[in-house]
PyMOL commands that place a pseudoatom at each C-alpha (Angstrom):
pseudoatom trace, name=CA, resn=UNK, resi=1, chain=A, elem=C, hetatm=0, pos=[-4.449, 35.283, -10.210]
pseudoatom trace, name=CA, resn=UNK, resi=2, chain=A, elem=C, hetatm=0, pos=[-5.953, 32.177, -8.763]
pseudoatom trace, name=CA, resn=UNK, resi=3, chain=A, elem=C, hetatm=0, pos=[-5.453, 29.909, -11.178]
pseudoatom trace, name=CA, resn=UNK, resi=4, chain=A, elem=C, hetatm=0, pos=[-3.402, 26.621, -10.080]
pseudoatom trace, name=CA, resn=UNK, resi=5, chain=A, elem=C, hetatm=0, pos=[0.784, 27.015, -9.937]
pseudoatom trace, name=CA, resn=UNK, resi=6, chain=A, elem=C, hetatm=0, pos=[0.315, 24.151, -12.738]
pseudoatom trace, name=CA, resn=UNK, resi=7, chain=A, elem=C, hetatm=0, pos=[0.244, 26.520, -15.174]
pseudoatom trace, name=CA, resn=UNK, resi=8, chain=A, elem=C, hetatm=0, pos=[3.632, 28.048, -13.712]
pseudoatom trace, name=CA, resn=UNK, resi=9, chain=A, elem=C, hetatm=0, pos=[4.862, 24.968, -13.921]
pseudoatom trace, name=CA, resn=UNK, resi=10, chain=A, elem=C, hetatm=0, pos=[4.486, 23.977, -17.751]
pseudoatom trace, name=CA, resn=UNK, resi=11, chain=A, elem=C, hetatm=0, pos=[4.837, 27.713, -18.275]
pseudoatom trace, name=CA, resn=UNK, resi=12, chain=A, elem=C, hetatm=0, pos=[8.664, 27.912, -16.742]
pseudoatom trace, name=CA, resn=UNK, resi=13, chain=A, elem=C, hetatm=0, pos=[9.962, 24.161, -18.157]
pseudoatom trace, name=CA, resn=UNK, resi=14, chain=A, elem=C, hetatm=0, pos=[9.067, 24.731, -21.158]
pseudoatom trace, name=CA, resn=UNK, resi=15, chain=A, elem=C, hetatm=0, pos=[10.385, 28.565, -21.389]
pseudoatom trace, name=CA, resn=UNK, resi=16, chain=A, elem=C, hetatm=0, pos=[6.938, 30.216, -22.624]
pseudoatom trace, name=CA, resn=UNK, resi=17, chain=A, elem=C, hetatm=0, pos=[6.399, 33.361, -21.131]
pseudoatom trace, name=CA, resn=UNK, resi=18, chain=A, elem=C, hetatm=0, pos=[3.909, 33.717, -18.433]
pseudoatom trace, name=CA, resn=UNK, resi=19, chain=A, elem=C, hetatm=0, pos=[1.435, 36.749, -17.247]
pseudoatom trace, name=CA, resn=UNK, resi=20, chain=A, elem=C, hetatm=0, pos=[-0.366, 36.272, -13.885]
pseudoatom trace, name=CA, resn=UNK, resi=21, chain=A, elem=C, hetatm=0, pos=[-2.691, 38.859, -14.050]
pseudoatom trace, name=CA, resn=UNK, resi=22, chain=A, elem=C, hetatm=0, pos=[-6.039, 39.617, -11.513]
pseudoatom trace, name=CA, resn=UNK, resi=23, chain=A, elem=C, hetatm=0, pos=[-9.220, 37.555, -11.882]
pseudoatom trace, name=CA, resn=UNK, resi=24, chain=A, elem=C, hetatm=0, pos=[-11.454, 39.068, -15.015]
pseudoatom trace, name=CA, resn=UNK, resi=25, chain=A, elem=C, hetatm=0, pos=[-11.285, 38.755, -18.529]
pseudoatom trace, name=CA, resn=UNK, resi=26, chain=A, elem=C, hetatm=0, pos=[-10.511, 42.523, -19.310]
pseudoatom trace, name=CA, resn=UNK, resi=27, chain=A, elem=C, hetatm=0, pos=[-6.916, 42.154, -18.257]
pseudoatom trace, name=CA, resn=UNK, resi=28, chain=A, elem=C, hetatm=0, pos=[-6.160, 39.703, -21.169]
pseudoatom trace, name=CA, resn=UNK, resi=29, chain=A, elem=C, hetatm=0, pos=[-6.834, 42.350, -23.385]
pseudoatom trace, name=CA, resn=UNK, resi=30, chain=A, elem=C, hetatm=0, pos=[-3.804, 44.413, -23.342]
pseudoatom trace, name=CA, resn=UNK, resi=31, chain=A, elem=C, hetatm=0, pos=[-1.694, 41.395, -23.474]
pseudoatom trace, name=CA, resn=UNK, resi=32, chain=A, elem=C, hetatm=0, pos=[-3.593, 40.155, -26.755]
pseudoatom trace, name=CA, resn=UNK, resi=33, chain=A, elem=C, hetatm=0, pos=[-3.234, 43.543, -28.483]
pseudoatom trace, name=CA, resn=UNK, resi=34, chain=A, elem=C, hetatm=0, pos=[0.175, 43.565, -27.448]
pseudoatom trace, name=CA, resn=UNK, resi=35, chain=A, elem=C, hetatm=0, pos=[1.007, 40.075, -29.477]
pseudoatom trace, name=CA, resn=UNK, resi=36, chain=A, elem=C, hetatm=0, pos=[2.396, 39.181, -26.173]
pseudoatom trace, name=CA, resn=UNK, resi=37, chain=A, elem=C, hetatm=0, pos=[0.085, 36.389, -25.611]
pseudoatom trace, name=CA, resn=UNK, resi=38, chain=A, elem=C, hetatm=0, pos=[-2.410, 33.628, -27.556]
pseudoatom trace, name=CA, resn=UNK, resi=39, chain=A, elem=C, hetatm=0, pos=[-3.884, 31.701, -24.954]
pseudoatom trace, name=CA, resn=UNK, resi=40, chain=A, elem=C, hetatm=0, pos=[-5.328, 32.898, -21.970]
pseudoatom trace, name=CA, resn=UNK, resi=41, chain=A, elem=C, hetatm=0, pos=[-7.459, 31.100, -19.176]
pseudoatom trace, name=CA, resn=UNK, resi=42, chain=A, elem=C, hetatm=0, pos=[-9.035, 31.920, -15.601]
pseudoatom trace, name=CA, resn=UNK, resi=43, chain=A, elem=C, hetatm=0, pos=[-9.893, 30.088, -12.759]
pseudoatom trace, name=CA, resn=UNK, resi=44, chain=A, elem=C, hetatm=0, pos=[-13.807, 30.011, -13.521]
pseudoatom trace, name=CA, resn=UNK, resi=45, chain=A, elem=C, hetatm=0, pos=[-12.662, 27.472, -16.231]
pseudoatom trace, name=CA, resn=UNK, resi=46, chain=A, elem=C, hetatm=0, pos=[-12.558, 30.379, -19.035]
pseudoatom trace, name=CA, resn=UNK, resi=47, chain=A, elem=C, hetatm=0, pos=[-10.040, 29.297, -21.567]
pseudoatom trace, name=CA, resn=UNK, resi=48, chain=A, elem=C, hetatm=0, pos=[-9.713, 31.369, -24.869]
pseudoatom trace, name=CA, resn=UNK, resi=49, chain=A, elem=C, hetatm=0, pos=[-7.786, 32.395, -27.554]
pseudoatom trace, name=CA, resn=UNK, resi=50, chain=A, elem=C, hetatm=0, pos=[-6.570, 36.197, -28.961]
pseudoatom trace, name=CA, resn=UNK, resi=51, chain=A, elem=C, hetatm=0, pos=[-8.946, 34.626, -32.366]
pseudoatom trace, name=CA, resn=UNK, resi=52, chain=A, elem=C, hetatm=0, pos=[-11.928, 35.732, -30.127]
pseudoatom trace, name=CA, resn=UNK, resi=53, chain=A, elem=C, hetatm=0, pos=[-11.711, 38.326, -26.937]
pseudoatom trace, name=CA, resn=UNK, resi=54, chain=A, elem=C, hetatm=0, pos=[-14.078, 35.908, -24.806]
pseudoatom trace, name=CA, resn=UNK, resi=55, chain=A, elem=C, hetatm=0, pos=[-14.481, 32.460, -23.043]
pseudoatom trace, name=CA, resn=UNK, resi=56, chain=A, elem=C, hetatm=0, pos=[-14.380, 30.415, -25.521]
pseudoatom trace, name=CA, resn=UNK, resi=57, chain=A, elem=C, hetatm=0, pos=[-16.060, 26.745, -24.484]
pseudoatom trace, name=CA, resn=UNK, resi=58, chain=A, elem=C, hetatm=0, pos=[-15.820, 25.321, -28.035]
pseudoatom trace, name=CA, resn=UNK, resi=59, chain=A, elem=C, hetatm=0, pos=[-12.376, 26.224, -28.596]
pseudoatom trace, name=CA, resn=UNK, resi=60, chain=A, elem=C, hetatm=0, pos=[-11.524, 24.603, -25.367]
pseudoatom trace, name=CA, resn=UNK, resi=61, chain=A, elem=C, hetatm=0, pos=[-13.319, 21.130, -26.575]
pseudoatom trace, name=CA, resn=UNK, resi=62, chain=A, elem=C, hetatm=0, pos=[-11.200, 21.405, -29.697]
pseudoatom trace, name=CA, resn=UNK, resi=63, chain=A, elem=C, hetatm=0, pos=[-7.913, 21.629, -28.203]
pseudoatom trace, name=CA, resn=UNK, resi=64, chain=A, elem=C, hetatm=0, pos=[-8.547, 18.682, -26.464]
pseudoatom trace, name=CA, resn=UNK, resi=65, chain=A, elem=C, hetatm=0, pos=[-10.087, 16.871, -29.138]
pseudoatom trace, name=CA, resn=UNK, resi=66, chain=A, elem=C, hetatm=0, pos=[-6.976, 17.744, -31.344]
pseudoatom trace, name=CA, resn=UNK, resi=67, chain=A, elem=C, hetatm=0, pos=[-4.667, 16.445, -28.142]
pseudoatom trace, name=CA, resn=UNK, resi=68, chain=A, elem=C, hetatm=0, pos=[-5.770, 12.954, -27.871]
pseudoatom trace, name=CA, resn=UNK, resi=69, chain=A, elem=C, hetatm=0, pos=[-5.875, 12.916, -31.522]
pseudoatom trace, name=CA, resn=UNK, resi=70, chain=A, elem=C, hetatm=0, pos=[-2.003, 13.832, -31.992]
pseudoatom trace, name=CA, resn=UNK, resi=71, chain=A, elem=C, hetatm=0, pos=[-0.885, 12.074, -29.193]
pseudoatom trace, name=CA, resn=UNK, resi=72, chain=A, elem=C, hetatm=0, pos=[-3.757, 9.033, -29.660]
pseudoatom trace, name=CA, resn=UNK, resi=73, chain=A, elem=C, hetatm=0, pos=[-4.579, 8.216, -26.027]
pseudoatom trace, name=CA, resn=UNK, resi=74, chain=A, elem=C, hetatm=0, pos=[-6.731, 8.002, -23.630]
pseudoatom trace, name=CA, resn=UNK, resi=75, chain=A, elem=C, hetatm=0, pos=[-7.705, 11.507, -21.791]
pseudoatom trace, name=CA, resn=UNK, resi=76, chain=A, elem=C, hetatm=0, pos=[-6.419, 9.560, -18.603]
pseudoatom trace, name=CA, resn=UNK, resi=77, chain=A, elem=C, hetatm=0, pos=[-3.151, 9.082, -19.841]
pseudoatom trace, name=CA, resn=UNK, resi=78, chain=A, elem=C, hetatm=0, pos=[-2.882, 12.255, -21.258]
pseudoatom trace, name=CA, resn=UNK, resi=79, chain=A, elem=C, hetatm=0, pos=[-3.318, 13.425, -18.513]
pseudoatom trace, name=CA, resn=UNK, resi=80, chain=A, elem=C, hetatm=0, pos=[-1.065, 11.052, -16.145]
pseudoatom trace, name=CA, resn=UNK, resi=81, chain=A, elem=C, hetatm=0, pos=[1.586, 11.822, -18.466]
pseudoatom trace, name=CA, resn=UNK, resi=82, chain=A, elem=C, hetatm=0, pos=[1.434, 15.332, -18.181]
pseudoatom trace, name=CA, resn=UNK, resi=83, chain=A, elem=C, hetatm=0, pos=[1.199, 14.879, -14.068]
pseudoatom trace, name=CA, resn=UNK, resi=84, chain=A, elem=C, hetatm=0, pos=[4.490, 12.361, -14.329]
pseudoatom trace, name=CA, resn=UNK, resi=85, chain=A, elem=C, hetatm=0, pos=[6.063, 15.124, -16.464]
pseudoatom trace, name=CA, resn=UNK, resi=86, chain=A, elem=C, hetatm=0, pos=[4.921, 18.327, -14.414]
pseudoatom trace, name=CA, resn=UNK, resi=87, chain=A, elem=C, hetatm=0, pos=[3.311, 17.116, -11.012]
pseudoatom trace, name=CA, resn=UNK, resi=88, chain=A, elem=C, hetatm=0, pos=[-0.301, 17.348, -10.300]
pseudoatom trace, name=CA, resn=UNK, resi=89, chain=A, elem=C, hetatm=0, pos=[-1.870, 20.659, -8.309]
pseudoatom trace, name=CA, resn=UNK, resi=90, chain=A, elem=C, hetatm=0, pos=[-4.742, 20.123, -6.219]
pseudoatom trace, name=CA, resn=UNK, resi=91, chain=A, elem=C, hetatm=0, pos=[-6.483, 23.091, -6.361]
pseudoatom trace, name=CA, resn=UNK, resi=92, chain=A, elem=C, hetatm=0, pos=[-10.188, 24.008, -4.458]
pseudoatom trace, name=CA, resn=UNK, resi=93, chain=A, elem=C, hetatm=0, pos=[-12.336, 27.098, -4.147]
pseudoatom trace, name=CA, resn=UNK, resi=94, chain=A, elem=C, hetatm=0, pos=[-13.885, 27.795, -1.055]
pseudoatom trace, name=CA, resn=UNK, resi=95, chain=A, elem=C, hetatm=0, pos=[-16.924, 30.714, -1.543]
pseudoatom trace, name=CA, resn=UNK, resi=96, chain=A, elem=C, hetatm=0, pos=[-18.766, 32.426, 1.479]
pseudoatom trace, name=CA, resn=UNK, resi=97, chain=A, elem=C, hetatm=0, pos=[-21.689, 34.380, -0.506]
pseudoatom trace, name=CA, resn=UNK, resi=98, chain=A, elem=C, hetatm=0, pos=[-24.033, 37.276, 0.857]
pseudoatom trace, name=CA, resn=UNK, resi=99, chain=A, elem=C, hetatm=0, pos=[-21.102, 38.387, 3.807]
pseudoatom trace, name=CA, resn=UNK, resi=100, chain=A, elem=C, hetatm=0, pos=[-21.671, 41.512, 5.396]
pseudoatom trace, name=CA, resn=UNK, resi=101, chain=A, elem=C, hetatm=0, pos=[-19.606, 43.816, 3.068]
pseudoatom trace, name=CA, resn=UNK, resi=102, chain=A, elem=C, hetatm=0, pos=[-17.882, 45.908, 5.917]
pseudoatom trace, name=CA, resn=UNK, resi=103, chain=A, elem=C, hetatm=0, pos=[-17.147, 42.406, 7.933]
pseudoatom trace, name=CA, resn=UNK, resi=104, chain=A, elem=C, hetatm=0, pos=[-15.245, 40.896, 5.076]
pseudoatom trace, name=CA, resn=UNK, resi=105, chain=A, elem=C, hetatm=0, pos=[-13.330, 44.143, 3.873]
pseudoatom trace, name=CA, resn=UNK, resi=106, chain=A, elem=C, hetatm=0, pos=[-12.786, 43.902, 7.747]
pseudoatom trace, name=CA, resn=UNK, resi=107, chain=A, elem=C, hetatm=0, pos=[-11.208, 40.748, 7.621]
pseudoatom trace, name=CA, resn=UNK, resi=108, chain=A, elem=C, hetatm=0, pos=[-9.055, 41.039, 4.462]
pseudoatom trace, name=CA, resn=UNK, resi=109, chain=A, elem=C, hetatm=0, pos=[-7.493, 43.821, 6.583]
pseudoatom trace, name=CA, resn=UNK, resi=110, chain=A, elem=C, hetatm=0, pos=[-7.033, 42.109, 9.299]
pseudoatom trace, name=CA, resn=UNK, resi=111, chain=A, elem=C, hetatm=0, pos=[-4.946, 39.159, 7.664]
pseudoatom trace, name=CA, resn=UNK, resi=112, chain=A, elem=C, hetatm=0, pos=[-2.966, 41.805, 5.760]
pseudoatom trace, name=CA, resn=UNK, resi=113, chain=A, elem=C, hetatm=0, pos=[-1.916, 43.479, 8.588]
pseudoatom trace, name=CA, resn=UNK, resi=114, chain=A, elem=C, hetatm=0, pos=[-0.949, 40.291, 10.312]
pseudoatom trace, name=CA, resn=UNK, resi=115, chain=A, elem=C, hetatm=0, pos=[0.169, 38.134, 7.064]
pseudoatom trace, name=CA, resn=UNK, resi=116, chain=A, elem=C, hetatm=0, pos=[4.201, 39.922, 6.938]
pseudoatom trace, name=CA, resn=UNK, resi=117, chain=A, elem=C, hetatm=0, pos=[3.965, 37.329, 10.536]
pseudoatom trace, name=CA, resn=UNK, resi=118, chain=A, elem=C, hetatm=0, pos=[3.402, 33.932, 8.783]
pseudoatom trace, name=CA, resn=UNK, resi=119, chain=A, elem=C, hetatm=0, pos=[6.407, 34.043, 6.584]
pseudoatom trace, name=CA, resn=UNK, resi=120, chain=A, elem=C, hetatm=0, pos=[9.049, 31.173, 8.116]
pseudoatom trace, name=CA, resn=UNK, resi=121, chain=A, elem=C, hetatm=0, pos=[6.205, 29.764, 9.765]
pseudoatom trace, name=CA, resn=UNK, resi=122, chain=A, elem=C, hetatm=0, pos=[5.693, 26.219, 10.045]
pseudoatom trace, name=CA, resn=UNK, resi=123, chain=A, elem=C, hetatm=0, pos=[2.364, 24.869, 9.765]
pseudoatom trace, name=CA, resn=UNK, resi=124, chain=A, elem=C, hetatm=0, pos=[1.507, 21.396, 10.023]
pseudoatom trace, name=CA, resn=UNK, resi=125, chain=A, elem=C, hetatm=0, pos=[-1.757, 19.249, 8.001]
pseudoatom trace, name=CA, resn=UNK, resi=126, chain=A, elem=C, hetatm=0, pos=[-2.275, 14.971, 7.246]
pseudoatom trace, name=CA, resn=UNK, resi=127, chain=A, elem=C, hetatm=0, pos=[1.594, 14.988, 7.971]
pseudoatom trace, name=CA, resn=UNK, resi=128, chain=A, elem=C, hetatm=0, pos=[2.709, 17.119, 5.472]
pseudoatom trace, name=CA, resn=UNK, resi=129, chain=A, elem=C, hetatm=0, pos=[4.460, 20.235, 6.690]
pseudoatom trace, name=CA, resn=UNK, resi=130, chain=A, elem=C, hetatm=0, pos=[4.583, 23.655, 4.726]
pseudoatom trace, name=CA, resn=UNK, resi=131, chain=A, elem=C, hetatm=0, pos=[6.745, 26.618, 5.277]
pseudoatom trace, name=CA, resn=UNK, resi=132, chain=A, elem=C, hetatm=0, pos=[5.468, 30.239, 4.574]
pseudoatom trace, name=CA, resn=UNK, resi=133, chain=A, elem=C, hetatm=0, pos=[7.913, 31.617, 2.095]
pseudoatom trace, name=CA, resn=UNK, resi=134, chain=A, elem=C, hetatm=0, pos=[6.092, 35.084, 1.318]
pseudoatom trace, name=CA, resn=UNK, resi=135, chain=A, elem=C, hetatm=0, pos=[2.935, 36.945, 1.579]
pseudoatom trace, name=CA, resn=UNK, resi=136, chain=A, elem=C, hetatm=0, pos=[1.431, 39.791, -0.102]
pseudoatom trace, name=CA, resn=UNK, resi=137, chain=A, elem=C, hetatm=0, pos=[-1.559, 41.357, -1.359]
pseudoatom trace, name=CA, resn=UNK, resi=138, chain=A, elem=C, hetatm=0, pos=[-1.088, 41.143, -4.854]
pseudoatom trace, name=CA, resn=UNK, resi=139, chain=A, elem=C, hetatm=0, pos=[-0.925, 44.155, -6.935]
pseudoatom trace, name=CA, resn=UNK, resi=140, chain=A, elem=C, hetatm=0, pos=[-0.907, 43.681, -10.979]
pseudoatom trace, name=CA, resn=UNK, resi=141, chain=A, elem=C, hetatm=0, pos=[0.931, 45.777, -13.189]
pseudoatom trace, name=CA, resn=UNK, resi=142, chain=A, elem=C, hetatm=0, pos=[-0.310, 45.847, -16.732]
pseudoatom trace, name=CA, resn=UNK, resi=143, chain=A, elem=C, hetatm=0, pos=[3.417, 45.472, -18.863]
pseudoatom trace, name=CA, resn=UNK, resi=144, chain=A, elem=C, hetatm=0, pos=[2.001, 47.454, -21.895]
pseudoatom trace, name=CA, resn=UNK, resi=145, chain=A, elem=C, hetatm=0, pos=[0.376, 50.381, -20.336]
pseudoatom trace, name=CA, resn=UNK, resi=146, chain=A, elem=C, hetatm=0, pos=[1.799, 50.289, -17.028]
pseudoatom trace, name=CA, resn=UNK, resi=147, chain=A, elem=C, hetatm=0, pos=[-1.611, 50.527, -15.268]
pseudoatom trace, name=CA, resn=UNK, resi=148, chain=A, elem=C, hetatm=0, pos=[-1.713, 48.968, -11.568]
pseudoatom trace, name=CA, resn=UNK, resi=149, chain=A, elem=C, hetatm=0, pos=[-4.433, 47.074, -9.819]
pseudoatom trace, name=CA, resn=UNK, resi=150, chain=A, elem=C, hetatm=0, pos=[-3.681, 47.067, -6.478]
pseudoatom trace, name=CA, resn=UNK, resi=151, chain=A, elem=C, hetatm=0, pos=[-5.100, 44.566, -3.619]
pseudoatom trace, name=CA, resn=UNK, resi=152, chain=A, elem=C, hetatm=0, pos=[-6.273, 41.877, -5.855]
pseudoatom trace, name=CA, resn=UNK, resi=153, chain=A, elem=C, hetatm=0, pos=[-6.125, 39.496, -3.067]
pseudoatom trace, name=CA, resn=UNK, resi=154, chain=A, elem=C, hetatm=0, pos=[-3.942, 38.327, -0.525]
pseudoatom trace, name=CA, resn=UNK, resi=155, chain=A, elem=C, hetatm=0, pos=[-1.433, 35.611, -1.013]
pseudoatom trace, name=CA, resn=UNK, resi=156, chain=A, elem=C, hetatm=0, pos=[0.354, 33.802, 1.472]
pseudoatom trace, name=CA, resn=UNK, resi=157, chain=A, elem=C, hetatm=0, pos=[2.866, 31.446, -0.872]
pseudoatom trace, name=CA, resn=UNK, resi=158, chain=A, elem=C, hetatm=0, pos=[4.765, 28.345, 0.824]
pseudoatom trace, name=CA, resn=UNK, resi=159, chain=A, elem=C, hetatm=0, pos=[8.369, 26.727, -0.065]
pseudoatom trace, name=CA, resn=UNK, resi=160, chain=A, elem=C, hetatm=0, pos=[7.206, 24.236, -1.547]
pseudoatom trace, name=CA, resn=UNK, resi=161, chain=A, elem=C, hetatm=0, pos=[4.460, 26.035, -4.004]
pseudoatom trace, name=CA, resn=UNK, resi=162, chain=A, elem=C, hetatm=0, pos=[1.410, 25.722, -2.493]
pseudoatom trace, name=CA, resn=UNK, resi=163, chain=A, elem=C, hetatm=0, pos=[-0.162, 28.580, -1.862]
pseudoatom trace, name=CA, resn=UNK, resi=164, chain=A, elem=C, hetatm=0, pos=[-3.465, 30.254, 0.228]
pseudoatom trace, name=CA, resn=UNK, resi=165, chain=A, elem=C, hetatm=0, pos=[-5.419, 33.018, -1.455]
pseudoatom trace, name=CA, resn=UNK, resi=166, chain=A, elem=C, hetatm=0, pos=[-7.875, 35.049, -0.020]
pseudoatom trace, name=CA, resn=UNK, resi=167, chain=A, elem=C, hetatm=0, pos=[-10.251, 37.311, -2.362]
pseudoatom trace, name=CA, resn=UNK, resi=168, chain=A, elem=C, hetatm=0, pos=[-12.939, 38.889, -2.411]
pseudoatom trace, name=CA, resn=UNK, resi=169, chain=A, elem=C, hetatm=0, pos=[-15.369, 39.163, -5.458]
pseudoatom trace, name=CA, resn=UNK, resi=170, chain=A, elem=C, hetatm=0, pos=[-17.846, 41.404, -6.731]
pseudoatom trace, name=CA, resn=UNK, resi=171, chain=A, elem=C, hetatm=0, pos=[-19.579, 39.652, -9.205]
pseudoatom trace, name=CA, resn=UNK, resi=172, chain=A, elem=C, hetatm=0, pos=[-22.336, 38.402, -6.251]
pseudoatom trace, name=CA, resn=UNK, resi=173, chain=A, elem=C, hetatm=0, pos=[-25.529, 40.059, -6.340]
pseudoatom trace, name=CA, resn=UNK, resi=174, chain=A, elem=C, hetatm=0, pos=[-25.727, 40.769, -2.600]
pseudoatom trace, name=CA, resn=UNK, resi=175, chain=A, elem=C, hetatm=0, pos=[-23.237, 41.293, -0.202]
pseudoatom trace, name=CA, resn=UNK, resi=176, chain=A, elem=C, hetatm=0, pos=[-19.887, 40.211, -0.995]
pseudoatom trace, name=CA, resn=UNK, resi=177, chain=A, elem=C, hetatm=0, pos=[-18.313, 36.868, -1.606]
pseudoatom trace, name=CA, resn=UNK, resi=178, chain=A, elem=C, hetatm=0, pos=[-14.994, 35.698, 0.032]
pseudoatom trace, name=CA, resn=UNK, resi=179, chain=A, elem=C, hetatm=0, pos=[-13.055, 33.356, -1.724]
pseudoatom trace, name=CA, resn=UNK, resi=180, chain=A, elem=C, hetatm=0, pos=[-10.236, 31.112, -0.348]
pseudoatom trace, name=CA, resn=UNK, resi=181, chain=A, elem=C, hetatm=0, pos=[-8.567, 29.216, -2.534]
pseudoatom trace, name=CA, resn=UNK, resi=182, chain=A, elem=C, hetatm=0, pos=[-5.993, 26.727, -1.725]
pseudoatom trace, name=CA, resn=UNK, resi=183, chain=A, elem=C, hetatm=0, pos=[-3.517, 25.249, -4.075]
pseudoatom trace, name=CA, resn=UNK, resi=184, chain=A, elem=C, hetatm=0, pos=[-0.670, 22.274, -3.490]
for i in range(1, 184): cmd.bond("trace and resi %d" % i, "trace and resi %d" % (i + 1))
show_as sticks, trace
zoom trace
């Protein structure tokens, strides 16, 4: 769910269909056996393929190597090109390790109970100005089983397509891990 609104982007102009699913591998799965999907990624730079049912680091380096072979640039203007076509994301990843467990399930409730306030805010940063459109605490719906994964983090999505996610993660080995992501 994290990963940068680039990828909604590309995904939307050029009409290929598009599964925002929670953070994990597992929940590419379905979607593979389904044949409703080839190419999969997640924010912890996992990119693979339905060929394997992992992270697949070599397959990655291939696809670009087999980019700036086709289109014989430079990885800089590939990539300049893309951003002049699509726009460029910023996208960081803030993570607050070993948190008191009932302090940070404390706080994710308390932004979700005060979250439905932010939307038609204004907010104001370096001159830019950014307009809460929604917010939610996003809940995942597998489309081939119909299984649902509820409060997979909460969302707070602005006009413009920037977005503010906070999560938090289990995959620390003490405490738990809050991670705010921000994306414009």
């Amino acid at each position: 769910m994290p990963t940068a609104g680039a990828v909604d982007r590309v995904a939307k102009e050029t009409g290929l269909p598009m599964y925002e699913t929670p953070t994990g591998w597992k929940f590419f799965g379905n979607l593979m056996d389904a044949g409703k999907l080839s190419l999969c990624g997640e924010e912890s730079f996992g990119t693979g393929s339905d060929h394997i049912r992992e992270k697949d680091g070599i397959w990655a380096a291939l696809a670009w190597l087999q980019i700036l072979q086709e289109k014989k640039q430079s990885v800089e203007n590939v990539v300049k090109e893309h951003w002049s076509k699509y726009g460029r994301n910023v996208f960081t990843r803030y993570d607050y390790e070993n948190c008191d467990a009932s302090g940070a399930n404390l706080m994710m409730t308390f932004i979700e109970s005060q979250m439905q306030a932010f939307v038609g805010q204004k907010f104001t940063a370096n001159e830019k100005s950014f307009i809460v459109k929604y917010a939610d605490n996003f809940a995942y719906t597998d489309p081939v089983d119909g299984s649902v994964s509820q409060k997979q983090g909460i969302r707070i999505l602005f006009e413009d397509g920037s977005r503010t996610v906070f999560r938090l993660s289990g995959t620390g080995s003490l405490g738990a891990t809050i991670r705010l992501y921000v994306d414009s």
